[in-house]
C-alpha positions in Angstrom: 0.0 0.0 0.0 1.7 3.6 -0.8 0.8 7.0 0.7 1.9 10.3 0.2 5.2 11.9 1.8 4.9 15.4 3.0 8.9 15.5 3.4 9.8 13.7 0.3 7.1 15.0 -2.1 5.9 11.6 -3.4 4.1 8.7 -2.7 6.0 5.8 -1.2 5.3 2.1 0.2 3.9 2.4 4.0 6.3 0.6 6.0 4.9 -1.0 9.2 1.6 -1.0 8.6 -1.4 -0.8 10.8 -4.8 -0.3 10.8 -6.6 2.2 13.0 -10.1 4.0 13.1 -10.1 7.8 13.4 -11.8 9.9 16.1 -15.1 10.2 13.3 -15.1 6.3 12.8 -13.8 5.7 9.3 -10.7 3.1 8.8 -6.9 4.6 8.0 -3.7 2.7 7.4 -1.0 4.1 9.3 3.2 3.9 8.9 6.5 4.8 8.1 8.4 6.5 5.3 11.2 4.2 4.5 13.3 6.7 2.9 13.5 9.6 5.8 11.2 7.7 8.8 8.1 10.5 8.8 4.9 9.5 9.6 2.7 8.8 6.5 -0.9 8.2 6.8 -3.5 6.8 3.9 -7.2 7.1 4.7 -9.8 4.7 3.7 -10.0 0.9 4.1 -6.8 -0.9 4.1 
């Protein structure tokens, strides 16, 4: 699954993966940039 990179400016593989629901109830993917370690985050189902 990818997701966009604020720092690097492109959309990159979520390392570490893991599902979570946000505060208004609708599913997210969260992780880790493998290239510079920032928090990436994908919304919808995963």
């Amino acid at each position: 699954m990818q997701a966009y990179c604020m720092k690097c400016r492109k959309k990159v593989d979520i390392k570490d993966p893991k599902s979570i629901v946000m505060k208004n109830k609708r599913p997210a993917t969260q992780g880790v940039c493998p290239k510079c370690g920032t928090k990436v985050f994908r919304i919808g189902k995963s």
